[in-house]
C-alpha positions in Angstrom: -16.1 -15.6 -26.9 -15.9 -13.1 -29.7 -12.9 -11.6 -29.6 -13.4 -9.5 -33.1 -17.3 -8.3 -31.1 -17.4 -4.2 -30.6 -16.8 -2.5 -27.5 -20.1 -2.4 -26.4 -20.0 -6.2 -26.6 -16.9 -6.6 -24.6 -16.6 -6.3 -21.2 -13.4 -7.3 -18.3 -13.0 -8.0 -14.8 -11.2 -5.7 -12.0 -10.0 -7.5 -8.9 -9.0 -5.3 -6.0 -7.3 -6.9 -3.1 -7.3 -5.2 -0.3 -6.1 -5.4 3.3 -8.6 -7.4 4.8 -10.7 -8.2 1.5 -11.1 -8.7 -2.3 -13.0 -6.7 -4.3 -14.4 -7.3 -7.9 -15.6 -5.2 -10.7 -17.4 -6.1 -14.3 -16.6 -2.9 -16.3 -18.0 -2.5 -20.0 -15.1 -2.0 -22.6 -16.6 0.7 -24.3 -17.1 3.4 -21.6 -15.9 2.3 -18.3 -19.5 1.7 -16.8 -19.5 -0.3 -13.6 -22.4 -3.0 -14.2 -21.5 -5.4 -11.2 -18.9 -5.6 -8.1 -18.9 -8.4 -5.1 -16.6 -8.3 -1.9 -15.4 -11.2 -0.5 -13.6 -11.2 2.8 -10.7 -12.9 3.8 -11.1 -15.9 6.5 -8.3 -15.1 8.3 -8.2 -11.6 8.3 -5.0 -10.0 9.3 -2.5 -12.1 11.8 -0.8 -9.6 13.8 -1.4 -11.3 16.9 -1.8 -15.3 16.9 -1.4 -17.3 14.2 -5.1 -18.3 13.8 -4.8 -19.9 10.3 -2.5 -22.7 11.8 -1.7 -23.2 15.4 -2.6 -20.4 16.7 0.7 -19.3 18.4 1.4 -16.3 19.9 3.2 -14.0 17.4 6.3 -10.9 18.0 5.6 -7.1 17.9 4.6 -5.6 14.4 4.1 -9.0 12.5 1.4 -8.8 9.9 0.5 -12.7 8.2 -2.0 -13.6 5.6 -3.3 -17.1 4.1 -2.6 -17.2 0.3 -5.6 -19.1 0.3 -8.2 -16.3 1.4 -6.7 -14.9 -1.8 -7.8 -17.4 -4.4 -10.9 -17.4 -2.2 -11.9 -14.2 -3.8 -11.5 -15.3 -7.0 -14.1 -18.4 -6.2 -16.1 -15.9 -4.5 -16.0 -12.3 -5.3 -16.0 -12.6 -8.9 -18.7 -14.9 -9.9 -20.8 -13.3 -7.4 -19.9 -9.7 -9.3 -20.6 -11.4 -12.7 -23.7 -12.3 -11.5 -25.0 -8.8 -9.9 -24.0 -7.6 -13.8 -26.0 -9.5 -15.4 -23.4 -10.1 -18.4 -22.8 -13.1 -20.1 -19.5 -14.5 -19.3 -18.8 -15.5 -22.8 -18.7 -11.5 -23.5 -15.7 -11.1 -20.8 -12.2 -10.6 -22.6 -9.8 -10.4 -19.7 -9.1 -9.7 -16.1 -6.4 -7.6 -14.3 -5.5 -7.5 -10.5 -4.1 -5.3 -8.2 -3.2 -6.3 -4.6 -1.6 -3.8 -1.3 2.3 -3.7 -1.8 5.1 -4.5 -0.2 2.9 -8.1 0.3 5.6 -10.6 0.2 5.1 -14.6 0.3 8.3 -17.1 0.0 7.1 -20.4 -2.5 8.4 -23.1 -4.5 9.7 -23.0 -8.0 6.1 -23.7 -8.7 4.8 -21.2 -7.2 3.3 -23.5 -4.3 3.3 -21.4 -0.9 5.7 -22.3 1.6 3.1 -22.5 4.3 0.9 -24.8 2.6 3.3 -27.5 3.1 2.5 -29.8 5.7 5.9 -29.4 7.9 6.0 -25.7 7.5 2.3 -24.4 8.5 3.5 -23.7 11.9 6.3 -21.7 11.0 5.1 -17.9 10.3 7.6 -17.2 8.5 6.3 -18.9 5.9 3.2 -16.9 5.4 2.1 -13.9 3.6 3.9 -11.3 5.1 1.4 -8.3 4.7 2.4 -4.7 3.5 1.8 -3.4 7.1 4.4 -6.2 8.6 6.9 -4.2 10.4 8.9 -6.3 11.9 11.7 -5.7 9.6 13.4 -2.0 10.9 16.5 -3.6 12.3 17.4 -5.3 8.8 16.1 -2.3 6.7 18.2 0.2 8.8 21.2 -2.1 7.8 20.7 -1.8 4.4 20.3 1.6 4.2 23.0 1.9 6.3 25.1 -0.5 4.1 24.2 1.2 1.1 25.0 5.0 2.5 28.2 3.6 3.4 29.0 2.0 0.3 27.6 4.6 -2.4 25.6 2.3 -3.5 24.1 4.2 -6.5 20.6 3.3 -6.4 19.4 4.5 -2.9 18.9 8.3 -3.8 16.4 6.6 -5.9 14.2 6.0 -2.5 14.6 9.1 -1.1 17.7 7.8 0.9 15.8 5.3 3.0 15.0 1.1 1.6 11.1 0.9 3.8 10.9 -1.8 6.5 8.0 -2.9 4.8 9.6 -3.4 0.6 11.2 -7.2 -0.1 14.7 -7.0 1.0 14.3 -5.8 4.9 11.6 -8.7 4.8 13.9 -10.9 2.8 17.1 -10.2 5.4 14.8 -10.7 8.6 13.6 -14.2 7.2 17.0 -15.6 6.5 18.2 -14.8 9.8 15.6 -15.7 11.7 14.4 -18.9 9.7 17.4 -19.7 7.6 15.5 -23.1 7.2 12.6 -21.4 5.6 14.6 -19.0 3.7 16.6 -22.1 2.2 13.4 -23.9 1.2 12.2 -20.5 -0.4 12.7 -21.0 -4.3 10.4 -17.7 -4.8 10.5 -14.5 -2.3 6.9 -13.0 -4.9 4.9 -10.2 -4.1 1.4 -11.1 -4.1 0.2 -8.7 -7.2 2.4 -11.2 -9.4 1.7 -14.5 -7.2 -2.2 -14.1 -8.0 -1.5 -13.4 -11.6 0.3 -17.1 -11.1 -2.5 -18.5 -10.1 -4.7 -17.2 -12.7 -2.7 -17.9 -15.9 0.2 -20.4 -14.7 3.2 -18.3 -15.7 5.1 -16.9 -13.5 5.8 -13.0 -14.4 6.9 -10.1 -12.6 5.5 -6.7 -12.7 7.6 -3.7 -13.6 5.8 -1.3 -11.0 6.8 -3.6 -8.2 10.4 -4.6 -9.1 11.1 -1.4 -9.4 9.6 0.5 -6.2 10.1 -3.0 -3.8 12.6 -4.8 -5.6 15.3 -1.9 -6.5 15.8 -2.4 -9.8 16.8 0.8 -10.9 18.3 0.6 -15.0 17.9 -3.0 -15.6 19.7 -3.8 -12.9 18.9 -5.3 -9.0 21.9 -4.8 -6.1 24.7 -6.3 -6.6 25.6 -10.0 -5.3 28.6 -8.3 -3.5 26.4 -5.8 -2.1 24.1 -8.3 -0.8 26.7 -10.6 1.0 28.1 -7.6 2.6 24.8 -7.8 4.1 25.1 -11.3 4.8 26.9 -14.0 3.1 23.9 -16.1 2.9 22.0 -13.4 1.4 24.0 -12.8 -1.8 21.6 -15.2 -3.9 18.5 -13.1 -2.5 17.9 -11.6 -6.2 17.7 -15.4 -7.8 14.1 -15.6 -5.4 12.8 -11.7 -6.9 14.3 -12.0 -10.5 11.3 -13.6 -13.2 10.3 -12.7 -16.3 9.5 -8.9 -16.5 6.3 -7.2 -17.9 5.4 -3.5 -18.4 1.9 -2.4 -17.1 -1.3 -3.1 -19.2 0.5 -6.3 -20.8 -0.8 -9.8 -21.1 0.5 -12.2 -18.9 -1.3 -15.0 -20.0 -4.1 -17.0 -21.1 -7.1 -17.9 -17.9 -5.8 -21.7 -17.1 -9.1 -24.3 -17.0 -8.4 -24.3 -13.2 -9.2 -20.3 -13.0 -11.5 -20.8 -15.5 -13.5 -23.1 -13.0 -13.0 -20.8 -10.0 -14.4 -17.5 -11.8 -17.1 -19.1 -14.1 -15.1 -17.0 -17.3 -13.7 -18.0 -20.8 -10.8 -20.4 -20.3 -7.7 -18.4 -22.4 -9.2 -14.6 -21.7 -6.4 -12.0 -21.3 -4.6 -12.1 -17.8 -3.3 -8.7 -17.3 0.1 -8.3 -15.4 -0.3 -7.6 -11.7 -0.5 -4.4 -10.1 -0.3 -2.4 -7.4 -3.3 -0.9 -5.7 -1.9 2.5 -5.9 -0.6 2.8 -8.9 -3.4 1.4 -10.5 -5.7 3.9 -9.3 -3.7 6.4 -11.7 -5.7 5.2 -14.9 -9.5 5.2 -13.2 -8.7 8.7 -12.3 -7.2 9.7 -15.1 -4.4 11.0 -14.0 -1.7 9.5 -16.1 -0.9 12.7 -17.1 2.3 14.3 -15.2 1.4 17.2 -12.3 -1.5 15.1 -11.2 -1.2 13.7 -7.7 -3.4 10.8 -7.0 -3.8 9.9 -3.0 -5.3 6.6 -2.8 -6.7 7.6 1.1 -7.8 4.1 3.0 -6.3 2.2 5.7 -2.9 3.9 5.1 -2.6 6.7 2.2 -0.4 6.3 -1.2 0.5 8.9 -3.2 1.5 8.9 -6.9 2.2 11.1 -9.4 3.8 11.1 -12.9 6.9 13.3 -13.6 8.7 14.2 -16.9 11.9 14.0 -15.5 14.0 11.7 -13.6 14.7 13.2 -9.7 15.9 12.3 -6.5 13.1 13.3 -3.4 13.9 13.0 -0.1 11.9 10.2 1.6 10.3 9.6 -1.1 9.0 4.8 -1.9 10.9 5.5 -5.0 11.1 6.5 -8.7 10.4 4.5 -11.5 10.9 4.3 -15.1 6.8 3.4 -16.2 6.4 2.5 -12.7 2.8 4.1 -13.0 2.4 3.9 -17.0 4.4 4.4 -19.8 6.9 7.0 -21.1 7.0 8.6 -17.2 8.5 8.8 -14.3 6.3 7.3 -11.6 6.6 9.0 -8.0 5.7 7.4 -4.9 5.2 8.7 -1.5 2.8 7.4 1.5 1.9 7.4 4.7 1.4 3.7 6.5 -1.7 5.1 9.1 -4.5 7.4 8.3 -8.0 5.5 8.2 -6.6 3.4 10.4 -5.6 6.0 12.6 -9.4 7.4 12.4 -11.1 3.9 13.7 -8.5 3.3 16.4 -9.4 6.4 18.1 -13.3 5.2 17.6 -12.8 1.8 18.4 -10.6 2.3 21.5 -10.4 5.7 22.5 -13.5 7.5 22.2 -16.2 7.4 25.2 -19.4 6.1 25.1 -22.0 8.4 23.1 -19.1 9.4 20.5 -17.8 6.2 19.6 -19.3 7.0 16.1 -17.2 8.5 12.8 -20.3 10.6 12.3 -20.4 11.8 15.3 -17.7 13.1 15.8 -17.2 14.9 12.4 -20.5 16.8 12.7 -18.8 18.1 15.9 -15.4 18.8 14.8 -16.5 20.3 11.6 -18.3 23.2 13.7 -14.8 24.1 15.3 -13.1 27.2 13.4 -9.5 26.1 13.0 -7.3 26.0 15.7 -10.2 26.2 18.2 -9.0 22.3 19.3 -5.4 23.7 20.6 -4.1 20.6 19.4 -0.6 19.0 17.0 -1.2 15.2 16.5 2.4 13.5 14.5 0.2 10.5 12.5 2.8 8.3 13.2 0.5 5.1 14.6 1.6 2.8 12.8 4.8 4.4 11.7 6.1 7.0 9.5 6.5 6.0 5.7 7.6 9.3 3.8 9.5 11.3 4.6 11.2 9.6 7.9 10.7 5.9 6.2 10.7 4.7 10.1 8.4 2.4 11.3 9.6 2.5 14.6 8.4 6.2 15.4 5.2 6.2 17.0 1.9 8.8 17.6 1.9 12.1 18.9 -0.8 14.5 20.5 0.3 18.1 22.2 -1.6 20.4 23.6 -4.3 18.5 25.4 -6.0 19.9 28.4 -9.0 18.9 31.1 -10.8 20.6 28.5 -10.0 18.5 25.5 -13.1 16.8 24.1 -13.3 13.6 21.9 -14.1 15.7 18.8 -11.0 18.3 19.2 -8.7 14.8 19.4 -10.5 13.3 16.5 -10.0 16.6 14.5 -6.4 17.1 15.7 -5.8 13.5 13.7 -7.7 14.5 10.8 -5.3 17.3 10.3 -2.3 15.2 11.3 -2.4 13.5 7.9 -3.1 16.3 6.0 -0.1 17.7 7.5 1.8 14.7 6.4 0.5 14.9 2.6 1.7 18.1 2.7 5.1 17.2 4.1 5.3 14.7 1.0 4.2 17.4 -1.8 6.5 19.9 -0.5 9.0 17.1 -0.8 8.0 16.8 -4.6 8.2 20.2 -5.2 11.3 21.1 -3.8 13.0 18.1 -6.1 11.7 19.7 -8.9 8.5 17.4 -9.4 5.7 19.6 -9.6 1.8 18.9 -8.0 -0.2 21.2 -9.4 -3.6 19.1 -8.3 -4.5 16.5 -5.6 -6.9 13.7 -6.7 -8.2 11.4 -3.6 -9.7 7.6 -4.3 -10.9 5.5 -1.7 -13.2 5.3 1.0 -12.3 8.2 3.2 -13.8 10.7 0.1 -17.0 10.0 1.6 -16.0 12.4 4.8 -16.0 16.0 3.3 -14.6 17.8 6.4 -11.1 15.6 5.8 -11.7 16.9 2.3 -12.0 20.3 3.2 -9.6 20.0 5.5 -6.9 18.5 2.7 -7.4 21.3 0.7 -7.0 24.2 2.9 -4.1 22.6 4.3 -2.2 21.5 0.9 -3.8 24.9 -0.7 -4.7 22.8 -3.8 -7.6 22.0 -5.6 -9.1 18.8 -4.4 -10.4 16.4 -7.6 -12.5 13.4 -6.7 -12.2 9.7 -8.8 -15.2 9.2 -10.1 -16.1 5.4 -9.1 -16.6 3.9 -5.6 -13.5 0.9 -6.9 -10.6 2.9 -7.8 -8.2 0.3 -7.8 -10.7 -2.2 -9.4 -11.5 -0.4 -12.4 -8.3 0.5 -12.8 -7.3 -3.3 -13.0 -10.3 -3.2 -15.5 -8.5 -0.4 -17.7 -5.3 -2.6 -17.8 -7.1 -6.1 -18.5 -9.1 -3.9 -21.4 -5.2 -3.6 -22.4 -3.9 -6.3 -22.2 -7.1 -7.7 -24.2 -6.2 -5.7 -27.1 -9.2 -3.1 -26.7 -7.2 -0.3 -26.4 -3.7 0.3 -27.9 -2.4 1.8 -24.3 -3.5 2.8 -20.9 -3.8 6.0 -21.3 -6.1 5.9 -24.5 -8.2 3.5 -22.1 -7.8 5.3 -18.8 -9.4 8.9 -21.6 -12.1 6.3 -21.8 -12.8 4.0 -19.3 -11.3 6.5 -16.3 -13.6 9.0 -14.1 -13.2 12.2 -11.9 -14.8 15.4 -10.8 -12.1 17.6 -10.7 -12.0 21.1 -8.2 -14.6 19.3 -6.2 -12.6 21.0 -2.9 -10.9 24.1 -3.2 -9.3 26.3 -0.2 -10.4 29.0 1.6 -7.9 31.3 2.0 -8.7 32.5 5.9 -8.7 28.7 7.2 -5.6 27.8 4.5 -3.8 30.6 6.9 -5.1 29.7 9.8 -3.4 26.0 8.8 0.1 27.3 8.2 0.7 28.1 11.8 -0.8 25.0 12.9 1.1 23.2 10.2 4.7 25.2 11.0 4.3 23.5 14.7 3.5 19.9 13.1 6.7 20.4 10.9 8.7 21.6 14.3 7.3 18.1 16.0 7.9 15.8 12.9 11.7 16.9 13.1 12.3 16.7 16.8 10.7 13.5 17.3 11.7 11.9 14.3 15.0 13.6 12.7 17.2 13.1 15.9 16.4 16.0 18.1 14.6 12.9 20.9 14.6 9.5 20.2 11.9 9.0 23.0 9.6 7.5 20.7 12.5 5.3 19.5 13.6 4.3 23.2 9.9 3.4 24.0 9.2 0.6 21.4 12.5 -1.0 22.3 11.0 -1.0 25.6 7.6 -2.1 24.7 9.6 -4.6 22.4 11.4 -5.9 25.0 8.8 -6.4 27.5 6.8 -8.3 25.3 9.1 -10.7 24.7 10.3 -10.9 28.0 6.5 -11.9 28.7 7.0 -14.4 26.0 9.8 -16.2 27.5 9.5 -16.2 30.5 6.1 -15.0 31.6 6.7 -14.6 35.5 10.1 -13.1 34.7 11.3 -9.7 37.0 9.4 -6.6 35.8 12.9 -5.0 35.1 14.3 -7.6 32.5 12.7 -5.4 29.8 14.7 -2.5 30.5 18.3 -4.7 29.5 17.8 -4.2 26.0 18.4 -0.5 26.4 22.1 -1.3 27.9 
């Protein structure tokens, strides 16, 4: 490798992983051009039911488990496969960066082995991956908002009032105290962005986007021991497992170890970028490093981020972060945990035979003028992350009738989520943080009624990223950084970034037509989910409850469920 060769000899590597794959990218140095991607996907999928990577057993309500393994898979996989659809010579590859789905959490040894590769813990799921999307965690995070609230703990303003079920500490406190043996044996509690990183160069480091938005370290500092022993006295070394060595985005971690070298077929000793977030990543490919420009990463479940000039507190809001998103800024981050997902349920296991189809079904919903549907969906499936930051709130559909039809439902959930990105930039702008343009990555851009519908319902020009791999290039940007290509990642993200900007914009009549349909979703988002009826609240306790009753005692008296509610 010539590391002194031009641009237009260079070229990096973007890894992507996703929720249920890996995804990488050979990107040219010089201009950002995309010459090769592969996707592997992983083995074992998600775990939310059994524990298939193991024994198979039968796993609680809202747990979410991955294999570290079908992680390095990717790396055997995905990227020699993607340098070999680019046709480039390894020896011209100068780094690689990675970006990975956050809050995803794995508890290892000092050496960054996995807990659940060792022989006598495989069985035990709480020493597996725990996935972004594991939600098992309310009861501990409601305590520690709680605990904070009541002890003015100065950080929690920072996160909009609310720590998420789903960030490290609600999924630290729920393994300690209900595997205190696995928690002992846990020398590292990692998020996955940085545990891949491990694996790639050998040194452990940890990623300032990350430690700030899941860790809480707000100012240099983590909660306090005392804090964290009011929370439980076996808890107050939790920060030991988190702390490492700390490294702003675009960085070099490392040097590509032989053993990484072998997996991926590049130059032992290339750049290692620090780890990422998917997100946040996404800010450089789009270019929208700059502050005012709102970046929804819309998949699965939707991120948003956004660059501020100043430092504010927003209601709900994943958190603020000094450089969280790139340098010199205040990085804002907001989401909402179901939207794609939302979409396929409904196609997968709601729709009737002949519309069981996403294209379907848009061609027919997007010939409905607004409202025509009579419909309010709350896109609470798979819980609420900003504003409510409650996971235990569930979906909503009013106004359905004997003549509702499969495309006014699927329509009515389209618009839910707009309704919620709204909720979120209202947030922003009412905290002083303005969003003066929406930028969408990721799949879902392909379906221009959502589109449409986002911008008449936001009332802001829609931009689109200009690459199919969002997060991947934008791993690409920070490896081309971390390689010495570009001094920082906004000089790289002016080159190597894409977007077609005002591809969407609002038409007023339907933009009016929205706000009366969006002044009921607001009316519904507070009753059900800011104390005016806990009746999605009381029902998964129920649902909770009888699942575990089933569990323990599978012939056990219908009724049993119903105790928990005494």
């Amino acid at each position: 490798m010539d590391v002194g060769a031009g641009p237009h000899d260079q070229y990096v590597v973007g890894v992507d992983f996703g929720t249920l794959s890996g995804r990488a990218l050979v990107v040219r140095v010089a201009d950002g051009a995309e010459l090769g991607t592969a996707v592997h996907e992983y083995r074992h999928a998600v775990m939310e039911r059994f524990l298939t990577a193991a024994d198979g057993r039968e796993l609680p309500a809202d747990w979410a488990l991955q294999d570290p393994d079908d992680y390095r898979e990717v790396f055997r996989r995905a990227v020699p496969a993607a340098l070999a659809a680019s046709g480039v010579d390894p020896a011209q590859v100068v780094g690689i960066g990675v970006d990975f789905t956050a809050c995803t959490v794995l508890p290892t040894l000092a050496d960054g082995t996995p807990l659940c590769e060792l022989p006598e813990l495989r069985t035990r799921p709480h020493a597996w991956v725990k996935l972004w999307k594991h939600h098992a965690a309310q009861g501990q995070a409601d305590r520690i908002n709680a605990l904070a609230h009541e002890r003015g703990e100065p950080w929690i303003g920072r996160y909009g009032g609310k720590i998420s079920a789903e960030w490290q500490y609600a999924k630290g406190l729920q393994l300690l105290e209900e595997d205190p043996e696995v928690y002992a044996r846990a020398e590292r509690w990692i998020e996955a962005a940085d545990w891949v990183v491990w694996q790639l160069c050998g040194v452990e480091t940890r990623n300032v986007c990350t430690a700030g938005y899941k860790g809480i370290r707000q100012d240099g500092r983590y909660p306090s021991r005392d804090y964290l022993a009011a929370l439980n006295p076996d808890f107050a070394d939790f920060v030991a497992k988190i702390d490492g060595p700390l490294a702003p985005l675009g960085d070099r971690a490392g040097g590509l170890t032989a053993q990484a070298a072998a997996w991926t077929g590049l130059p032992e000793g290339i750049a290692v970028a620090v780890g990422n977030v998917d997100a946040h990543v996404t800010a450089a490919s789009a270019q929208a490093i700059e502050p005012g420009r709102l970046v929804a990463i819309m998949g699965t479940s939707t991120c948003h981020v956004v660059n501020g000039t100043k430092l504010a507190e927003v209601a709900g809001m994943c958190g603020v972060v000094d450089g969280g998103i790139s340098a010199g800024a205040w990085g804002y981050e907001a989401g909402q945990s179901g939207v794609g997902d939302i979409f396929g349920w409904f196609v997968e296991h709601a729709a009737p035979a002949g519309w069981a189809s996403h294209e379907e079904l848009t061609a027919a919903a997007a010939a409905q003028p607004v409202g025509a549907h009579g419909l309010v969906a709350l896109d609470w499936w798979n819980g609420n992350r900003s504003l409510l930051v409650n996971h235990h709130l569930s979906g909503v559909i009013v106004g359905l009738t004997l003549a509702t039809r499969p495309p006014d439902v699927y329509r009515a959930l389209l618009e839910s989520t707009a309704y919620g990105t709204r909720m979120i930039i209202e947030a922003f702008a009412e905290a002083g943080v303005p969003v003066d343009e929406v930028i969408v990555a990721g799949g879902l851009t392909k379906n221009e009624l959502l589109m449409q519908i986002y911008a008449d319902v936001t009332q802001r020009p829609l931009g689109i990223i200009g690459s199919a791999q969002g997060p991947a290039l934008g791993s690409a940007i920070h490896a081309a950084v971390a390689a010495g290509a570009y001094p920082d990642v906004a000089a790289a993200s002016a080159v190597m970034g894409r977007v077609d900007r005002d591809v969407y914009r609002p038409d007023p009549e339907r933009a009016r037509a929205y706000d009366a349909l969006y002044a009921e979703y607001r009316r519904l988002h507070d009753h059900f989910g800011r104390g005016g009826d806990e009746t999605l609240l009381r029902l998964r306790a129920i649902r909770n409850a009888a699942r575990q009753a089933a569990e323990s005692t599978p012939a056990g008296p219908a009724a049993t469920p119903l105790e928990v509610l005494a």
